[in-house]
N, C-alpha and C positions, 0 to 999 in steps of 0.2 A: 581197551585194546583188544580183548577178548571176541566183543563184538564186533571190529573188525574186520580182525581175522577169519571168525566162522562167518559172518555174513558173505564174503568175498570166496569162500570157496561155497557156498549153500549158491549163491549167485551162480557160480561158474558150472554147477552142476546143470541147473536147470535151460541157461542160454543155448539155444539150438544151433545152430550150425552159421557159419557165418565167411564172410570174404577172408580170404587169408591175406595174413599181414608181417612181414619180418621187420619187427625193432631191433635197431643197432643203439640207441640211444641206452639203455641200463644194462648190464650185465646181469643175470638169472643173482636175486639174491635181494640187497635191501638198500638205499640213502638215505639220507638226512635231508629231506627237501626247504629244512628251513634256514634259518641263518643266524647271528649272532644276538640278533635281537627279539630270538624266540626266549619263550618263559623257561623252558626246556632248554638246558645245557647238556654236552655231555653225554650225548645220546647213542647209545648201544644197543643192535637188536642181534640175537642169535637163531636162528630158524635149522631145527636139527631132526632131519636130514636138513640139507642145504636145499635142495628143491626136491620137496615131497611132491609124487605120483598118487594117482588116482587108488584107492587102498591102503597106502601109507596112513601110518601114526605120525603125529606132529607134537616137538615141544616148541614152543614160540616164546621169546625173553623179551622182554626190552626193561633198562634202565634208564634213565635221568635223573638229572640234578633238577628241582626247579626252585627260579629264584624269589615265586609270591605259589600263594596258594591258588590250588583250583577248586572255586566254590560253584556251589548253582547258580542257574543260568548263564556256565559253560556250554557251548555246541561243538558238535564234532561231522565234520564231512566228510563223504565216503564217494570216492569215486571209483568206479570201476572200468577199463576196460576188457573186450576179450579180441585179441589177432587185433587190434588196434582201431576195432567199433566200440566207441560208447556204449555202456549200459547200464551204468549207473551214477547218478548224481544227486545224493537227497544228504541234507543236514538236520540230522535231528537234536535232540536233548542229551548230553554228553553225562550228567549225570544218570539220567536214565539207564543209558546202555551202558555205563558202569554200574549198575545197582547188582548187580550177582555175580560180581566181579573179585580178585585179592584186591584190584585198588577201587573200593566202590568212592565217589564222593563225600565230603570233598577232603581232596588232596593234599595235604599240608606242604609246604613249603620245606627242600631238604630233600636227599635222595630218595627214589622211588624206582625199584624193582617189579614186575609183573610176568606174569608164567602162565603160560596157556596152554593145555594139554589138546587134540584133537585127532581126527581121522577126514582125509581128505574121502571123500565119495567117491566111490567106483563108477559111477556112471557121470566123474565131472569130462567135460568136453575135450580135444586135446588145442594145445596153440598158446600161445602167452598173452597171459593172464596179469594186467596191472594195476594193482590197487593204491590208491593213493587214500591216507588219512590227516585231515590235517585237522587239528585244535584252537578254537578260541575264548578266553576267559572270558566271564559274564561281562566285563567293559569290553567285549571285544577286539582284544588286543590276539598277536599269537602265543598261542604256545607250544605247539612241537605239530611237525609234518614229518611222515614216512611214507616213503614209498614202497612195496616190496613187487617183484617179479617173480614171477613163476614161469619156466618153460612145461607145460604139461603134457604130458606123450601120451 
């Protein structure tokens, strides 16, 4: 989750300028984009400030229950938009980018907690910014999707 998180503002810093876009569809903050038949139950993210600014420090939470483990050859996809153009879409190794993480793989089965500390870039872009993350276990299956929004001034 950690790489995520910094990816999508490290992302947001660099994107140059772009068509402006107003979403009505999320509120500045976080969902659950998956369903009941994600591996991930129970899903709780806390983002504090609530929508961190360019400069800000950031603590980032999320919980879950899960109900099998997350072993290797897990993948995890990251999408990004910014003002509502594409700019990212790559699925990588999920263990990987938990390897220097609190939750590094794999994951046991049973709640899981994860705390992300960081600092958004002064020079990230202004406009919202939406990062979807979703998870699949090594068969494939899901396991947890988040979306979060940022309004960025």
């Amino acid at each position: 989750m950690k790489t995520f998180f910094v990816a999508l503002l490290l992302l947001a810093a660099v994107v140059g300028s772009q068509a402006a876009y107003a979403n009505t569809t999320l509120a500045t903050g976080w969902k659950n984009c998956g369903d009941s038949s994600y591996t991930a139950q129970n899903l709780q993210v806390t983002i504090s400030p609530a929508n961190p600014q360019p400069g800000d420090s950031y603590t980032y939470t999320s919980s879950y229950d899960l109900t099998k483990p997350v072993e290797t050859g897990s993948t995890e996809t990251i999408k990004l938009t910014l003002r509502g153009i594409p700019v990212e879409n790559k699925t990588t190794d999920l263990c990987t980018a938990l390897a220097k993480t609190d939750t590094p793989c794999p994951i046991a089965a049973g709640h899981v907690t994860s705390v992300t500390k960081g600092t958004i870039p002064t020079d990230a872009p202004s406009g919202t910014l939406i990062a979807t993350a979703s998870w699949k276990d090594q068969a494939g299956n899901n396991v947890l999707c988040i979306q979060l929004e940022f309004d960025l001034q």
